[in-house]
N, C-alpha and C positions, 0 to 999 in steps of 0.2 A: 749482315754481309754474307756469313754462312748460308743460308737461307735462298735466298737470291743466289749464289751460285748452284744450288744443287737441284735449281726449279727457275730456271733463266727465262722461258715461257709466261712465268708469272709477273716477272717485273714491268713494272710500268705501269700502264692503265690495262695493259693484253691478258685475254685470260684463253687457258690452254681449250681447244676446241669449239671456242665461243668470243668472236671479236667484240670488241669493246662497242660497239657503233649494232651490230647483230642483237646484242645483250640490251640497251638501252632501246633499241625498235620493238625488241620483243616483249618491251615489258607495256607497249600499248595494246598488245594485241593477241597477250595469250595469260592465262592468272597469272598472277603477279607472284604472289607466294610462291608455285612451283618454281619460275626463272630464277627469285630469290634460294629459295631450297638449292636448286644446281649448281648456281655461283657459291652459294655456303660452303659445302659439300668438296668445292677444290681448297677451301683454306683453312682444313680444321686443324694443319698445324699450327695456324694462326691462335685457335682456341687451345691444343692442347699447353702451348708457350704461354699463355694465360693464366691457365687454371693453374698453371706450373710454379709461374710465378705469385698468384694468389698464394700459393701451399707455401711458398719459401719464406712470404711475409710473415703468415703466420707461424711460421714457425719460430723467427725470428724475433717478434713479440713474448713467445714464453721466454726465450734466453737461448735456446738450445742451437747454436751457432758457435765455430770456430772461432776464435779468436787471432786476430792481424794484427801485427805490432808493425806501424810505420816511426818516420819521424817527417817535419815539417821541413823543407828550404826554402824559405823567405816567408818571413812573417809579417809582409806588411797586410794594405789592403786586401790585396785578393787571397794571401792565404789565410787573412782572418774569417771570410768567406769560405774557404773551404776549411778550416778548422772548425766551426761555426757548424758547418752541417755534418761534418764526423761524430760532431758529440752526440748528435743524434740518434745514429746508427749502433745497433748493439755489437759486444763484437770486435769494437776495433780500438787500438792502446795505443796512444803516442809516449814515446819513449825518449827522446828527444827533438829541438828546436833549433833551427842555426838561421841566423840573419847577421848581419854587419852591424846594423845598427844595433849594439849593445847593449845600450843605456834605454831604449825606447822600444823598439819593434821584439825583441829579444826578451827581453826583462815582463814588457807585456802578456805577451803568449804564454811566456812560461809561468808565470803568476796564477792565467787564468787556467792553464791546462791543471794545474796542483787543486787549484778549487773542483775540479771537477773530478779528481782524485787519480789524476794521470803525474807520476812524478816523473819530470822529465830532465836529461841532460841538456847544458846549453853552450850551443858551439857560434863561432863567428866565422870559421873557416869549414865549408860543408867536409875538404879533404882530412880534416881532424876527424870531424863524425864518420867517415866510413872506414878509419882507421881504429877507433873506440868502441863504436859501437857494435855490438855484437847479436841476432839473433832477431835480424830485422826481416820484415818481409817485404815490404815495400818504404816508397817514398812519394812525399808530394812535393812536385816545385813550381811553386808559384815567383821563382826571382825577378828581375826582367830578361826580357824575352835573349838578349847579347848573350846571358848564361845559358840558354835552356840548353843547348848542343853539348855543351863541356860537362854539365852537372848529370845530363841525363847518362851519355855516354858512360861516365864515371861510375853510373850507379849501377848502372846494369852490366858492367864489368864488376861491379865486388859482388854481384848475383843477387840483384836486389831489381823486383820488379816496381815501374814507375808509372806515376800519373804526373803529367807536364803537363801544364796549363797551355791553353793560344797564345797566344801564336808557338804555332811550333817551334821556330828559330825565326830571324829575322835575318836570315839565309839561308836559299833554297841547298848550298852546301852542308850547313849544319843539320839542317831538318833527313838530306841525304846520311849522314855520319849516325845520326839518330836509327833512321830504319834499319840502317846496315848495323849497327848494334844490336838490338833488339833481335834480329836475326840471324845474328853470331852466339849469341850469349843463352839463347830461347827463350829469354825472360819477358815479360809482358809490360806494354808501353801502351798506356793510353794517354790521346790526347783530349784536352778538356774542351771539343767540344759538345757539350751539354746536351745541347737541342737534343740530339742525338739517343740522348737514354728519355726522355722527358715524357711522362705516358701518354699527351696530348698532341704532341707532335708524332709518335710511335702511332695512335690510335688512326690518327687526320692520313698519313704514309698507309699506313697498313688497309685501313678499310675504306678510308673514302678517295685516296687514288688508285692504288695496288689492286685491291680487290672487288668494288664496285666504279671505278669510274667514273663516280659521282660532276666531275669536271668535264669529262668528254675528252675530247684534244684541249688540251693546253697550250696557247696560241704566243702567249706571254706571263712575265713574272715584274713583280715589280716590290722592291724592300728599301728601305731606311733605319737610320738610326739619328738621330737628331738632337741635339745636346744643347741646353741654353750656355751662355757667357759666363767661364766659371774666372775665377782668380787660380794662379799657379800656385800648388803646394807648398805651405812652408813648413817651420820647425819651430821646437824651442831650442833657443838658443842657446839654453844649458846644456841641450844632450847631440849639442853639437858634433857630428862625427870627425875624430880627426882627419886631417889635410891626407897624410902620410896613410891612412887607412883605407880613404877613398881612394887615391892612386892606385892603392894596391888591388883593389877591386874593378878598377874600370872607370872611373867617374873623376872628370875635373873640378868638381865643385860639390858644395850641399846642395847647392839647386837646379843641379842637372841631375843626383841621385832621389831626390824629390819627385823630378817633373819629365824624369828619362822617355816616356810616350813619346815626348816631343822631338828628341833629340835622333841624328842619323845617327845610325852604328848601333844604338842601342835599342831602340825601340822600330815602327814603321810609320808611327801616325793613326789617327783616329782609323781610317781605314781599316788600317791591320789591326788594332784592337780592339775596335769595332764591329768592321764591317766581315771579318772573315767569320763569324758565328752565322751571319745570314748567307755569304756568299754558299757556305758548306750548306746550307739546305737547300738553295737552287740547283747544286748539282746533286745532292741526295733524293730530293723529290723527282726531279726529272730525270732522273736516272743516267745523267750524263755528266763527265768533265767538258766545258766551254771550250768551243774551238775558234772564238776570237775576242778580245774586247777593244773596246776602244773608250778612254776617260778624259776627264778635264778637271783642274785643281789646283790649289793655290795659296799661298798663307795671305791669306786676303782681307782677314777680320787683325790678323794677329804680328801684324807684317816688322813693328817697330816694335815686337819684343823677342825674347831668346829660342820662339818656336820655329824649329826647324823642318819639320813636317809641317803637310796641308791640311787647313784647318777646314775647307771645303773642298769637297770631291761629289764627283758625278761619273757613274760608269755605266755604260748597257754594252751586258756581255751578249752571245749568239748563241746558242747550245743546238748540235745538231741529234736530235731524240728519233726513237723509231718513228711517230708521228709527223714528224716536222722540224724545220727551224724554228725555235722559242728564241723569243729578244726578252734578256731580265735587265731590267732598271734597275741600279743603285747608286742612293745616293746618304753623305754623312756628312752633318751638317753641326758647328759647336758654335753655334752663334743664335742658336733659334731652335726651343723644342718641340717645336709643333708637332703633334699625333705621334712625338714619343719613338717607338722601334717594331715595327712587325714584319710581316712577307704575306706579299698576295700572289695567289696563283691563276691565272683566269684565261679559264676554257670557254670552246663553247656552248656548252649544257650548265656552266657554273663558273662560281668564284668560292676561294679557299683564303678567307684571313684570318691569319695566325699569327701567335706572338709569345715570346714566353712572358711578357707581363698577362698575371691568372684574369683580368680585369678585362680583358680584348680577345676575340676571335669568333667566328661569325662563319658561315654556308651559303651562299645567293645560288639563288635558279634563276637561271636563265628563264625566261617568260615560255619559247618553243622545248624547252627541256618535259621529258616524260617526268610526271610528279613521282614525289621523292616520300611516298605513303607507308608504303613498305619497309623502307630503311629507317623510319622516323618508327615505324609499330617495333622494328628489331632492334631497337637503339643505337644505331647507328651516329642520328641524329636528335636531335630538340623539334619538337612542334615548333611549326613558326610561329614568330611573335606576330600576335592577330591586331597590336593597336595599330591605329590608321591606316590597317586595308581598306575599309570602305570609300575613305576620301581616295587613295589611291586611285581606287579602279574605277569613284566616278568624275576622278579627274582632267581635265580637260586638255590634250596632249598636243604638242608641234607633231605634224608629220615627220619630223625627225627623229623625234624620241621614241623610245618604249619606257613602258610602266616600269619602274622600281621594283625590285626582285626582292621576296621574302625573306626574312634572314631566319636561318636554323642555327640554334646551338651546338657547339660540338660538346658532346654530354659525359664528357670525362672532366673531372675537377682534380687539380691541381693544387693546391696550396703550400705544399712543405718548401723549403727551404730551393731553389732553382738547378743548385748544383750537387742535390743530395741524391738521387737517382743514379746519376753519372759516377759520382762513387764509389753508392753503394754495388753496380755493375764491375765498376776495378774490381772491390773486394769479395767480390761473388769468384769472378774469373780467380782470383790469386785462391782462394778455397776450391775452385775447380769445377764448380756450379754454373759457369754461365763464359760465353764467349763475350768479348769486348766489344763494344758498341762502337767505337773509336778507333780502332788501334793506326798500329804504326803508318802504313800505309795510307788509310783514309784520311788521317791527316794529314799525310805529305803531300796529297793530291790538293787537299783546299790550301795548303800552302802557295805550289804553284801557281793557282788558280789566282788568289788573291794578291801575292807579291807581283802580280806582273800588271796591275790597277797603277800601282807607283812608277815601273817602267813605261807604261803606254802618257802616263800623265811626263815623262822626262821624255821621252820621244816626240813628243807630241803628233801621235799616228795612233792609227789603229795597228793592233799585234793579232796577230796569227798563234795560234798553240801547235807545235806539233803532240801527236798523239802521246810520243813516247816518251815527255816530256813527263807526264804522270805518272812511271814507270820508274822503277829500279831492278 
């Protein structure tokens, strides 16, 4: 985000003195290598952030790193997940644990945290731990989403900086209360969306639309997320939360504190905790917030049971980019997981498919695009895969088609843990090393963007954004 602002020339596919369209003509008609050299040469903050962050790994591999004392709020799922890749990381001390569930989610965490030689306090009421606890730097809140306004606010008024999980609130009021904390207090708020630190997604941003244009114009986007027919969360029945405790926390029942995703007031629906990780890279990559959507959705698999959100959604938003208007497809789907969860981008010199599952992602040239030689010898990209080009190209085609486009690797590899980057970036910023990848802001904006999928589906119309809608 810093970056982008201090070199706004840069963003997009536009490159200072040399248009994107200029750049890609010139590379049929003059060495390749020199045009590549020139476009190098405007991004070597690109490389020195690189080498920078190379040096910090290593550094961090001998030991020789500050130490972060956080504590955990909500340990179920998803903060088992991020508990999960903290232990990872050198460096950082959980000190304490708070969840409701006592007997289970509580008891859990803190069990495993002591084996890993973290001995931790354990609280039920997060206002008790920021009353006791003493000497913290940060926190994680993974609760559901109905908390995330109240805990986070809370925590950055005892001066204690926060990583919050997505959805940011499940109100665009709360997520408001949130920024304007954060920038009352000065203390640092990032929100977890991921993509965002993820070297694969940074690399596919940084050099193959940012900096080479690989894609050309980007004419559209298109993502899902796709989930087969699960059964709803239970419990044991032994570790039953009491009646009287649930009350106290927001929850009518064990099986709305369970299965709260589905529920209004406390969650958004698959959409919103789904769909807002992809919605936030169509505005990220395209360097724009969406100036309309229009969706359709429905509890339509799930109708005669307690789910209150839509178990299918379909939206395509407008996004108005220096290029053009782009139309992005989304759609989330719990009834059927076919091809799983990625985002495509697709220009006319190329296509960009991306995912954070490590197992998917892929480059297409366009057939008239200038070959991609050059960028594949500076590693940009993978050689393409050469099986069944022959059949390809002596294939026998309708006048309506073209050939099937080469697929390049995107040559950064990925395997740790999804949401261990993202993190490790909080803990970097909170030592002072590194700006957030996420913060306040950036999330309030894919907040608006994505919360108003649910409005357009209850209007049933298409919505308009105004601009300053993304603004605080």
């Amino acid at each position: 985000m810093t970056e982008e602002k201090k070199k706004p020339e840069q963003s997009g596919s536009e490159k200072k003195g040399l248009g994107r369209r200029d750049f890609l003509q010139g590379l049929a008609t003059v060495p390749v290598l020199g045009a590549f050299a020139l476009a190098l040469s405007r991004d070597l903050s690109y490389e020195r952030k690189r080498k920078a962050q190379a040096f910090s790994h290593a550094r961090k591999r001998t030991g020789d790193v500050k130490e972060v004392k956080i504590a955990l709020l909500g340990a179920g799922a998803q903060g088992q997940v991020l508990m999960d890749a903290c232990l990872k990381l050198p460096g950082v001390r959980f000190t304490a644990v708070c969840d409701i569930w006592t007997e289970y989610n509580q008891r859990r965490a803190a069990r495993m945290l002591d084996k890993f030689g973290h001995r931790v306090n354990a609280y039920e009421d997060y206002r008790e731990l920021l009353a006791e606890e003493k000497g913290l730097d940060g926190v994680l809140i993974a609760t559901p989403d109905f908390w995330h306004a109240e805990q986070t606010v809370a925590c950055l008024e005892a001066g204690l900086n926060v990583y919050c999980e997505k959805e940011m609130s499940n109100t665009l009021e709360g997520a408001r209360k949130m920024v304007e904390a954060a920038r009352r207090t000065g203390k640092l708020l990032q929100i977890g969306h991921q993509r965002r630190s993820n070297p694969r997604y940074l690399h596919c941003y940084e050099k193959l639309i940012r900096e080479t244009g690989l894609l050309g114009r980007i004419t559209s986007a298109r993502g899902q997320w796709n989930r087969a027919v699960q059964e709803d969360l239970g419990w044991p029945q032994r570790y039953e939360i009491p009646e009287s405790v649930l009350h106290k926390y927001g929850f009518n029942s064990m099986h709305q504190f369970r299965n709260w995703r589905w529920y209004r007031g406390l969650g958004g629906g698959p959409i919103v905790d789904l769909g807002s990780h992809q919605i936030d890279i169509f505005s990220w990559f395209l360097g724009a917030n969406p100036a309309a959507v229009i969706a359709n959705g429905g509890t339509d698999y799930y109708a005669k049971t307690t789910h209150e959100w839509h178990d299918t959604v379909m939206a395509v938003y407008e996004y108005e980019t220096r290029d053009g208007i782009v139309r992005a497809a989304y759609q989330t789907l719990t009834t059927n997981s076919s091809e799983g969860y990625f985002e495509n981008f697709l220009g006319d010199q190329g296509t960009l498919h991306i995912s954070e599952s490590a197992g998917r992602g892929g480059v297409y040239r366009e057939p008239q695009a200038p070959q991609w030689d050059e960028w594949v010898r500076q590693g940009y990209l993978l050689a393409p895969e050469k099986a069944g080009q022959a059949t390809r190209a002596d294939a026998v085609l309708d006048v309506r088609e073209t050939i099937a486009p080469d697929r390049h690797d995107i040559p950064v590899i990925f395997n740790d843990p999804y949401h261990m980057p993202h993190l490790e970036n909080f803990f970097d910023a909170i030592r002072g090393e590194a700006d957030l990848t996420c913060p306040a802001e950036t999330g309030y904006e894919t907040a608006v963007a994505v919360l108003k999928v649910n409005a357009s589906i209850e209007a049933g119309r298409r919505l308009v954004f105004d601009p300053r809608e993304f603004h605080i």
